[in-house]
N, C-alpha and C positions, 0 to 999 in steps of 0.2 A: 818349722818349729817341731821338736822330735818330741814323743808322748814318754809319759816316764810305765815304767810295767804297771804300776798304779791303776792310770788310765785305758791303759792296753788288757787289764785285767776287767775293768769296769764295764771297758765297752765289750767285748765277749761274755759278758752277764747282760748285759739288754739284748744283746743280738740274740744268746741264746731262749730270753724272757719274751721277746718279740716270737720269736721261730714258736716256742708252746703254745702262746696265745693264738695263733695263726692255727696253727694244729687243731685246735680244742674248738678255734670257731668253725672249720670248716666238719669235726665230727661231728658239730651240734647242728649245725645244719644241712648231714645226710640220716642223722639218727632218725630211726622207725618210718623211712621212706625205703621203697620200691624204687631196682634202679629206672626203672621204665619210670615215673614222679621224678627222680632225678633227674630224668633226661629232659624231660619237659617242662622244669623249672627252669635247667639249665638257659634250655632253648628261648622261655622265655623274657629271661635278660640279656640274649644277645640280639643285639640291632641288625648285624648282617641277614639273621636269621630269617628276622620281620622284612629286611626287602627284601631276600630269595624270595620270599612266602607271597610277599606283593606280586613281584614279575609275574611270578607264574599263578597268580589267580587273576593275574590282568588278564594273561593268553587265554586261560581257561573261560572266563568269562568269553572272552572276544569268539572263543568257538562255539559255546552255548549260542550265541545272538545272532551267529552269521543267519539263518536262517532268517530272523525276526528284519537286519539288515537288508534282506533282500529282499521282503517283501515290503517293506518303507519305503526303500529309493525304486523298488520296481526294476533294477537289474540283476538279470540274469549271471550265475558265476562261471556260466559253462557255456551260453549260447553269444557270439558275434553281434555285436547292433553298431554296427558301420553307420549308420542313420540318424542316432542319438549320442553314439560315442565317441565321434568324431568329429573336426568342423567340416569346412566347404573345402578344403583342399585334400582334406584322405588325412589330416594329422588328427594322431591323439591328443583327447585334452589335456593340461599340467594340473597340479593341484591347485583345489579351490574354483576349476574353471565349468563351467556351464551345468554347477551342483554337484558333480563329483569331488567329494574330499581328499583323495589322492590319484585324481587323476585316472586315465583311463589306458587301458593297453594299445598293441597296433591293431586292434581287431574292434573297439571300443567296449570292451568289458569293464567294470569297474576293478578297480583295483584295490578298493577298500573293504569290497564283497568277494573279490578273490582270496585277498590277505586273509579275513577271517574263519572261509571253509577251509584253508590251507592250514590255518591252526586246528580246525578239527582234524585231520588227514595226522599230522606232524606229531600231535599230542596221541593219540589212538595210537598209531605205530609205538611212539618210543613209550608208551607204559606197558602194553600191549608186551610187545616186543622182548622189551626188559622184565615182564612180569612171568613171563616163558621160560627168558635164560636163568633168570634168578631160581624157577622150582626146580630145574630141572640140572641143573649146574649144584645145585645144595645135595640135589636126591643123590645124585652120582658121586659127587666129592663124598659124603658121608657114607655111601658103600666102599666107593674104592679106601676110604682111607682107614675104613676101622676094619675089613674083609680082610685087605692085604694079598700077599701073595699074590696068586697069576690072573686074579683079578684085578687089584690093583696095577698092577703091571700096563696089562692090557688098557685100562681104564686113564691110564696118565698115560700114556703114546699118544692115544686117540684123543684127549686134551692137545699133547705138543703139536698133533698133526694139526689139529683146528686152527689153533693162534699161531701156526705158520704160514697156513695155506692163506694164497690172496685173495681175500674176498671178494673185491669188486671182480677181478676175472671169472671167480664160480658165479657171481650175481649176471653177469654179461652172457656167460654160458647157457643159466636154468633160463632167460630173458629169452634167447634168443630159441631155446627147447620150446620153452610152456606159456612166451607171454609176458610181458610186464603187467604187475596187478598187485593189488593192495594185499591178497592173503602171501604170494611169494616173497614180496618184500618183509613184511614179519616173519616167516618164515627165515628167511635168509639172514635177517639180523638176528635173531633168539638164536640158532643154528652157530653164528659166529659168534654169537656173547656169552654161552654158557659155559665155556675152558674158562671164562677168566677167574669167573665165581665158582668155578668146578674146583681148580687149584689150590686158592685158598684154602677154603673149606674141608679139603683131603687134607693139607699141611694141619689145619687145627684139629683137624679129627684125631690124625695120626701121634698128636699132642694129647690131645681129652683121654684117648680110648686107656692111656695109661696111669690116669689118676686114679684117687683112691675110690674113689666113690662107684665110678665104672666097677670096679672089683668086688665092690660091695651089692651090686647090683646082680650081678652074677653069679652071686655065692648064696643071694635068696632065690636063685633061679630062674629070671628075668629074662627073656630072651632078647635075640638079636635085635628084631623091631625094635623093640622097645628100649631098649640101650639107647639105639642109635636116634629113637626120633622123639624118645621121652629124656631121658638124660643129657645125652649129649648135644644133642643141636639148640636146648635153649639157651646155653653157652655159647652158641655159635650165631644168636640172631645179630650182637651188635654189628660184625663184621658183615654179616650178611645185607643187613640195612644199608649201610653205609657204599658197600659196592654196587648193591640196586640202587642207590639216589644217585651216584655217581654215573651208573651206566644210560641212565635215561640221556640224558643230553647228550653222550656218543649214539645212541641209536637216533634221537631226532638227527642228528647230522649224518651218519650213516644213510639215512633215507632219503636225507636232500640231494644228497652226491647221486644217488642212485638214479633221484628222477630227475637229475641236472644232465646226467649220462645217457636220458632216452632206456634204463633198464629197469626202472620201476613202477610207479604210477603211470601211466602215460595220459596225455591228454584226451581232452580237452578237461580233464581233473584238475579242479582247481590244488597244486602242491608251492611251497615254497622254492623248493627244485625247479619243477615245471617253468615259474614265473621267471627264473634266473635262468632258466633258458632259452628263454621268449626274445630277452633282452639282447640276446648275439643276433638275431633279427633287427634290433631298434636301432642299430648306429647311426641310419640315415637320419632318423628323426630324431637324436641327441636324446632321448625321454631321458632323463638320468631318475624319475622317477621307479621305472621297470625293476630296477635291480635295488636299489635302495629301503625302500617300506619292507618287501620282502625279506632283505638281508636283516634290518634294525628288529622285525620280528621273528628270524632264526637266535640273532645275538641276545635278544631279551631271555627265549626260553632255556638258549642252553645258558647262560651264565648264573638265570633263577636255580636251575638245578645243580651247579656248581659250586656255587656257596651254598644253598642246603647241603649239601651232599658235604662239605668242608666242617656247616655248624654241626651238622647229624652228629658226625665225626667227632666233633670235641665234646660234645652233650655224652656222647655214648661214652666215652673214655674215661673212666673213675680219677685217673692224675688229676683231671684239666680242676677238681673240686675247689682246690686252696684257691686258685686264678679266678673263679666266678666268686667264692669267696669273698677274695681280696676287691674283687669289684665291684662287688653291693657295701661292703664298708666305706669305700671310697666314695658312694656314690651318697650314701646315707648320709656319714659324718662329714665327709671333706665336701659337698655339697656337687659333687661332681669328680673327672677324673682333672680336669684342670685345677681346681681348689685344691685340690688333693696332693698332688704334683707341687703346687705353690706353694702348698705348707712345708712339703721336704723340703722343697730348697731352703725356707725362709728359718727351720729349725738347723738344718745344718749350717747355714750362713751365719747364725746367733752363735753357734754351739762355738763356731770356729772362732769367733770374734770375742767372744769370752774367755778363751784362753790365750 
């Protein structure tokens, strides 16, 4: 059935009477807020938000208590009890079996007091870690990029050479120099994480440093410092946020690969890596528990920090306003996003049926 321009003219006045409405509620609801309040509104009406947030104060919990764990059940996460931990043939327990709740390794350790000092180890490194690359990566991209010149220069090479070079071979390398050990492993991941958030941060400097304001800054005679770490990098925290929530969960993996490789942690430390290396030992005995509790607690933290690191992302983004917006309407009036959805259809299915 074809619309006469009448119609065609009619609906282009509610379309564009809808688009203002929209407009006007989403100004009213950033008006006389801070965008930091904005972001933490945002945040707190997105649902993914609230499980990243979950995952990872479940692990964080679980490594605060390892301690309190070990001293409950009475085993040890570092020391062998072949005697307790095992039955009368040399096998390990499964889960659920002789009061171990995940069962025990080839050497009768517990596996549920390993799992949770392995979340101390795993958490320490990648905030640790990322909390390194992140200053240190801001401090350099924000020289190189407002300095310029043979500084700059210099300063982005020494970025490209970083995120080209292979990591694990220089991790294999200093391993095999100085030791496997908790401080070179942070060391070696902050080391290979700071080009990333180094790059960035030069590209938006080399942006900022030409705005008006920079100019104005300059001209009441403001120096370099302060340009750079008063003016322009508060401009530069969302990005900067967002790549540190991001990067944690590659440094927890980073670190697992390393002590799954024998060049990081090394035992009898209890690590996530460690325990998935344990496992290429356990064939004879089938445990399929060895590798699994371990893995389901790598999978928990890096994906809590990947959807933070995604919500961060749209909370921080001023676009995303109309779409949280558009959400709490939904959620208000249409009594949900399903109601919501149901009344489109049901007013466009009238509207159609009317004419």
């Amino acid at each position: 059935m074809s619309l006469s321009p009448f119609d065609v003219g009619s609906a282009a006045l509610v379309a564009d009477e809808d688009q203002s409405l929209e407009a006007l509620d989403a100004g009213r609801a950033i008006e006389g807020r801070s965008p930091l309040r904005l972001a933490f509104a945002r945040l707190r009406s997105d649902r993914i938000a609230w499980l990243a947030a979950g995952m990872i104060v479940l692990m964080a919990l679980l490594a605060v208590v390892a301690p309190v764990l070990s001293a409950l059940t009475g085993h040890s996460p570092y020391n062998p009890d072949l005697v307790n931990g095992t039955d009368s043939f040399g096998q390990p327990y499964g889960p659920g079996q002789a009061g171990f709740l995940l069962g025990t390794d080839n050497v009768g350790r517990d596996i549920l007091v390993r799992v949770a000092y392995g979340a101390r180890i795993s958490l320490l490194v990648g905030v640790l870690a990322t909390l390194l690359a992140t200053v240190g990566g801001t401090i350099l991209g924000l020289v190189s990029g407002y300095y310029g010149g043979w500084i700059d220069a210099l300063l982005a090479r020494m970025m490209d050479a970083v995120l080209s070079f292979p990591y694990v071979l220089a991790a294999i390398v200093l391993a095999a120099v100085f030791g496997g050990s908790l401080p070179l492993t942070i060391g070696v991941i902050a080391f290979f994480s700071w080009a990333a958030i180094g790059r960035i941060v030069r590209g938006q400097t080399l942006s900022q440093k030409e705005k008006e304001y920079v100019e104005a800054a300059r001209s009441i005679g403001a120096g370099s410092f302060r340009i750079m770490f008063v003016d322009i990098l508060p401009n530069l925290i969302a990005p900067v946020i967002v790549l540190g929530t991001l990067l944690v969960p590659v440094a927890v993996v980073f670190e697992a690969t390393l002590d799954y490789l024998g060049v990081g942690v090394g035992p009898p430390t209890p690590t996530w890596g460690n325990m998935l290396a344990d496992d290429q030992g356990s064939a004879g005995f089938g445990a399929w528990w060895f590798w699994v509790f371990p893995s389901v607690a790598l999978l928990i933290t890096t994906l809590g920090f990947n959807l933070l690191g995604d919500s961060v992302r749209d909370a921080l983004d001023p676009r995303t306003e109309r779409l949280f917006a558009n959400r709490r309407k939904k959620v208000v009036v249409g009594g949900g996003p399903d109601a919501s959805a149901r009344a489109d259809t049901d007013r466009l299915s009238g509207g159609t049926e009317a004419r």
